[in-house]
N, C-alpha and C positions, 0 to 999 in steps of 0.2 A: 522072659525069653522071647524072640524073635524067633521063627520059624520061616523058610523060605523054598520052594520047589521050583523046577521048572522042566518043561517037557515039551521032545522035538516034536515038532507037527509034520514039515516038510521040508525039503532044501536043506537050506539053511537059517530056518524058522525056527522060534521056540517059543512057547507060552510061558510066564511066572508069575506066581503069586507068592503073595508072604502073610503073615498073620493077620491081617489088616484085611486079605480075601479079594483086594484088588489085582486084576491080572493086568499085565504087560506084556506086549509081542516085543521080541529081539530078533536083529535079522544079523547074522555077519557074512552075509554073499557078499561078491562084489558089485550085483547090482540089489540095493537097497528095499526092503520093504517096509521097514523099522528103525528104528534105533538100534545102534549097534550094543553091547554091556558095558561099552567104555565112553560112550556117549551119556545113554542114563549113570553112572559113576559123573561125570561130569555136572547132570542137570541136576545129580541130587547133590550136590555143591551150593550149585545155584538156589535150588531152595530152602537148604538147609539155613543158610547165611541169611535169607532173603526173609525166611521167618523171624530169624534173631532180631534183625535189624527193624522189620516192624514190631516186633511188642518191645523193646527198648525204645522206640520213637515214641509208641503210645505209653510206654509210662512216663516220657518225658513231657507228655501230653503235646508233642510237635504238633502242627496240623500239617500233616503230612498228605498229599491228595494221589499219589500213584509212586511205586515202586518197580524197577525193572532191572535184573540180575545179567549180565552178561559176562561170556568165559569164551579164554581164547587160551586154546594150551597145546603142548608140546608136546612129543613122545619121544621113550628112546629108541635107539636103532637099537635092531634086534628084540632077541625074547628075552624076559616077559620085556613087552611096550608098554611100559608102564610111563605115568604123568612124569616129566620132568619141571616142566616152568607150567602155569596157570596165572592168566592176567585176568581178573577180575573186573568188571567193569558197576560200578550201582548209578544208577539215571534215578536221582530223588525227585517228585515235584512236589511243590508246595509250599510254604512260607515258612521254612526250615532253618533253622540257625547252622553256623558253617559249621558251629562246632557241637552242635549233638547230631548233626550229619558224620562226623568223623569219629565221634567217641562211639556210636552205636557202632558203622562197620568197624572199629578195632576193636571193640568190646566182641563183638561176632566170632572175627577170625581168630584173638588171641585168648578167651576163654570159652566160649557156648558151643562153638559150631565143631560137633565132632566129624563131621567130614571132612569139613578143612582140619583137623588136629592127624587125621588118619592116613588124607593127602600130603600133609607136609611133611611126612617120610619119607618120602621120595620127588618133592617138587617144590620150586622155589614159587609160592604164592604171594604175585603183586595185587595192587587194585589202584583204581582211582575213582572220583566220584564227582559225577556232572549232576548241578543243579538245575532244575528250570524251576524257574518262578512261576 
């Protein structure tokens, strides 16, 4: 079981931890001190996917030399503002074949990555994937 708190400090400020005992600042002013909770929802996308996709490259024993997750998403009008579209972006380097470049991020999104399984309730998730050699 996951356990999670959080607690307002100021403002529009708030502190969170979860089982794991790391905290996080959240801000939702309109002028920013943090991340906002729809933001980190966002980045933990980004590395939920960004994990999968690295221990599936290393067990394909890729040599893979740098990883980088990028997210560009949508919201609805009105409440809840929840994700509607999320475009994905992976930046692979390294001497990576095209197609265990592609079989990892779909292996990612369409069995491992439960944040993308729990996002796509409500959001059409694309991706594409730029190689540098």
């Amino acid at each position: 079981m996951i356990e999670a708190s959080v607690n307002w400090t100021d403002n529009e400020r708030y502190v969170g931890a979860a089982s794991s005992r790391h905290s996080v600042v959240m801000d939702t002013a309109t002028e920013k001190t943090a991340n906002t909770p729809m933001e980190l929802v966002l980045l933990g996308l980004c590395g939920c996917t960004a994990s999968d996709v690295v221990g599936i490259l290393r067990k394909k024993r890729e040599p893979f030399t740098g990883l980088e997750v990028r997210a560009k998403a949508e919201r609805a009008d009105g409440y809840p503002a929840v994700y509607t579209s999320i475009h994905l972006t992976y930046v692979i380097r390294g001497q990576v074949s095209e197609k265990a470049m592609e079989d990892a991020v779909k292996l990612s999104k369409d069995k491992y990555c439960s944040v993308s399984a729990m996002l796509e309730k409500t959001a059409k998730i694309t991706y594409t994937i730029e190689h540098v050699a």
